[in-house]
C-alpha positions in Angstrom: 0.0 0.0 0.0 2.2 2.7 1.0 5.8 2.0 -0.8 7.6 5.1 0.6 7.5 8.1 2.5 10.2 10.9 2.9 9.7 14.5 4.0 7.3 16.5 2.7 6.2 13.2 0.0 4.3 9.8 0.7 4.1 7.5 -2.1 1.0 4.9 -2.2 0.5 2.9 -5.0 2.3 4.4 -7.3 0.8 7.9 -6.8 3.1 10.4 -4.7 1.2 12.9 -2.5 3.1 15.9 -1.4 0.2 16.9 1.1 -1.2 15.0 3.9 -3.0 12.2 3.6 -5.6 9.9 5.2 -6.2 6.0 4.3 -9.6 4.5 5.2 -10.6 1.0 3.7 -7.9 1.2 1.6 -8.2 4.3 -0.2 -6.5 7.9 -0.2 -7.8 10.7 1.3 -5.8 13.5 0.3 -5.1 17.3 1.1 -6.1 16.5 4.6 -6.0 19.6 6.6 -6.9 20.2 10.4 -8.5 22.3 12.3 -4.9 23.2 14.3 -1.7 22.6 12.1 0.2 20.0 14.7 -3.1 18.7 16.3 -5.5 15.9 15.6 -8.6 16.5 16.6 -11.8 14.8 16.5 -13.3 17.1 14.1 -10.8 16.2 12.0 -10.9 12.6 11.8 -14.2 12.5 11.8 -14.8 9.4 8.9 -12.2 7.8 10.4 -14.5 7.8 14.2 -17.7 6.1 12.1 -16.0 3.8 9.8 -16.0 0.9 11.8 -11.9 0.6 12.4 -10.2 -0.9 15.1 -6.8 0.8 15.0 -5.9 4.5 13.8 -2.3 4.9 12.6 -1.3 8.3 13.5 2.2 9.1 11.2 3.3 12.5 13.5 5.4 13.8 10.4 9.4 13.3 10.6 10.4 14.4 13.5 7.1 14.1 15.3 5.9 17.2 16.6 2.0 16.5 15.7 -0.3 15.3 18.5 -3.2 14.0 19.1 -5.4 16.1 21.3 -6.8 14.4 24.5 -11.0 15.0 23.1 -9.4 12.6 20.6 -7.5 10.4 22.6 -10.7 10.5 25.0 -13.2 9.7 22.0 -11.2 6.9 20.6 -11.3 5.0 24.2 -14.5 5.4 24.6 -15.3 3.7 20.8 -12.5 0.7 21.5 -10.4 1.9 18.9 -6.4 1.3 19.3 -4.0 4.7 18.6 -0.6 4.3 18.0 1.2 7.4 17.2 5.0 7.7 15.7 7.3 9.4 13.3 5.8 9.3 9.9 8.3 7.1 8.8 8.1 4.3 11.4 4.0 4.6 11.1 3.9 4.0 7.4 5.2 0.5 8.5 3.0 -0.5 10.9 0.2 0.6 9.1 1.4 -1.5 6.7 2.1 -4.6 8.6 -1.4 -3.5 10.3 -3.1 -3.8 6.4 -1.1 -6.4 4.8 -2.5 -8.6 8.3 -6.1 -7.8 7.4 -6.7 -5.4 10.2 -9.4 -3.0 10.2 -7.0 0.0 10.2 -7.1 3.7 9.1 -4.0 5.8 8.8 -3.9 9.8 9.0 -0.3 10.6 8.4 1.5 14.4 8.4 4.2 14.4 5.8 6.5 17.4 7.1 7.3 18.4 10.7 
């Protein structure tokens, strides 16, 4: 799914995105902007909260200075969904180990700082 990632670029299926990007059920959601530059929020993920996932892959950008808010953190608890949050270039991985395994995962990955 997603063959490479480098700053400011992600690369997913042969396309390269030079914005951020989302991934739900296997397709690319892109130009994905939030509310607050370097925070997730649960306005902004909001397809992501009702799709029926397990596991949100949060890619922080490369040196990982987005976060995820607490109202998110708090929301995805309270739906049973898994976060795990890294470096854009070690969460590209496990969101595609996560994939690859059949999970139900979505991915919302920040591609510069």
């Amino acid at each position: 799914m997603i063959e490479a990632y480098s700053f400011g670029n992600i690369r997913v299926d042969g396309k390269k995105y030079t914005s951020d990007i989302k991934i739900l059920h296997g397709n690319v959601i892109s130009n994905w902007w939030r509310k607050t530059g370097h925070e997730v929020d649960v306005d902004d993920v909001t397809d992501i909260l009702d799709s029926g996932i397990e596991i949100l892959v949060v890619g922080q950008g490369q040196p990982g200075l987005m976060k995820v808010s607490p109202a998110l953190r708090n929301e995805l608890e309270k739906r049973g969904i898994k976060l795990i949050e890294k470096p854009t270039a070690e969460a590209y991985k496990e969101f595609n180990r996560l994939f690859s395994e059949g999970k139900k995962v979505a991915g919302a990955f920040h591609l510069t700082c």
